[in-house]
C-alpha positions in Angstrom: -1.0 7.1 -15.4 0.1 3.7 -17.0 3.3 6.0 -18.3 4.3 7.5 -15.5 3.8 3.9 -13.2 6.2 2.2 -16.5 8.9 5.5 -15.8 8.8 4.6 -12.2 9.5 1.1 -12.5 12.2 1.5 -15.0 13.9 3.9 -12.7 13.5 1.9 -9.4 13.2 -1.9 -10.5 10.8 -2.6 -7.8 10.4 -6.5 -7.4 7.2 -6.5 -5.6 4.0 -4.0 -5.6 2.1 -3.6 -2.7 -1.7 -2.6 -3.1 -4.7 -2.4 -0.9 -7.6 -3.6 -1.7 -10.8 -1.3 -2.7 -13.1 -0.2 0.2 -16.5 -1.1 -1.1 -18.4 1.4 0.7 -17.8 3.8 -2.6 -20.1 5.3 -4.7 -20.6 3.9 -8.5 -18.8 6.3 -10.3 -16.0 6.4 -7.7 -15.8 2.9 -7.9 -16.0 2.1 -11.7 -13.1 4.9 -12.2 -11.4 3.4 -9.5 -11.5 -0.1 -11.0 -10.4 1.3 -14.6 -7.0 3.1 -12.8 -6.8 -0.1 -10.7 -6.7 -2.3 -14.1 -4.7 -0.1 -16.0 -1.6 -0.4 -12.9 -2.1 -4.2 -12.4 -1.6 -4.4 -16.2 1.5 -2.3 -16.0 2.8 -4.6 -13.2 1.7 -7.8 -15.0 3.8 -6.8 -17.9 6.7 -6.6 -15.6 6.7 -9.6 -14.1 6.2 -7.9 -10.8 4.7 -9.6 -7.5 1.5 -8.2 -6.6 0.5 -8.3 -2.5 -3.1 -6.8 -1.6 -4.0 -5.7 1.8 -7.4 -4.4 3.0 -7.7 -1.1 4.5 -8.2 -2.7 7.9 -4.9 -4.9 7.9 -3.0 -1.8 7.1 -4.4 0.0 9.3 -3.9 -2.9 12.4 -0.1 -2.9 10.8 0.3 0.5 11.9 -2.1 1.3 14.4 -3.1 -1.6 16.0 -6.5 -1.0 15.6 -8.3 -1.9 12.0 -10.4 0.8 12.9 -8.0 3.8 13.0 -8.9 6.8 10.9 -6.6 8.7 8.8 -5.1 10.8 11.5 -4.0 7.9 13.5 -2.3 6.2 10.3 -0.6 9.1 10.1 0.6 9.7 13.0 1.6 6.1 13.5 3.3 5.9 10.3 5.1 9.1 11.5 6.5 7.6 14.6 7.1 3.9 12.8 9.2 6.1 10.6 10.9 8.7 12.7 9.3 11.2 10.9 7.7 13.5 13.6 9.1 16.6 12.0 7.6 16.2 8.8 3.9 16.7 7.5 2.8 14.0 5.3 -0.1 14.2 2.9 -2.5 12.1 3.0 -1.2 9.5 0.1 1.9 9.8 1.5 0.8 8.8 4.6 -1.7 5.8 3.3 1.6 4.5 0.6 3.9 4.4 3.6 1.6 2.2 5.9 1.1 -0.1 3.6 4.7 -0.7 2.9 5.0 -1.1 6.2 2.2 -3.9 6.4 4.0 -5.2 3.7 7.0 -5.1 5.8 5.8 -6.6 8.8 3.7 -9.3 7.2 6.4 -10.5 4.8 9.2 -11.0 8.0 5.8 -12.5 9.3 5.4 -14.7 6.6 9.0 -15.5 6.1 9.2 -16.3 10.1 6.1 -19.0 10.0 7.5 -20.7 6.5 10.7 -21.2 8.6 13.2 -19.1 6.3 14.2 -16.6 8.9 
């Protein structure tokens, strides 16, 4: 996984990475494998340089939703319509990747806004 993240970054030069944060309602072995894939990527991005932002599943989900509480259908959808998508079926991942970019989106212009720079 680590070499396919470092192929990705060499081909797209990211400059930040955008993560959410584990929900800890997992069981052990889901979340020790989870926390070895999770430190595997954050070393990858480390190495580069990269920014790392973390959002928890409820910000992204108020991002796109508006509710913190939404479940995976609403994401969807949402992200679907933030996106113009409505014609196409996204998986699940896809889905859950795009609304945290666009957390990522809408916090940064947030962030950007409040520390007077836009």
């Amino acid at each position: 996984m680590a070499t396919e993240l470092a192929t990705l970054l060499d081909r797209w030069h990211p400059e930040v990475a955008v993560l959410e944060t584990p929900f800890l309602g997992m069981n052990t072995r889901t979340l020790v494998v989870l926390a070895e894939v999770r430190g595997a990527l954050l070393s990858v991005l480390a190495t580069r340089g990269l920014e790392i932002e973390e959002y928890s599943p409820a910000e992204v989900k108020n991002a796109v939703t508006g509710n913190g509480r939404a479940d995976k259908g609403q994401v969807a959808r949402m992200v679907s319509l933030h996106l113009f998508l409505a014609d196409t079926k996204l998986s699940e991942d896809a889905a859950d990747a795009l609304a945290i970019a666009i957390c990522f989106a809408q916090r940064g212009r947030m962030d950007r806004i409040l520390a007077g720079r836009e």
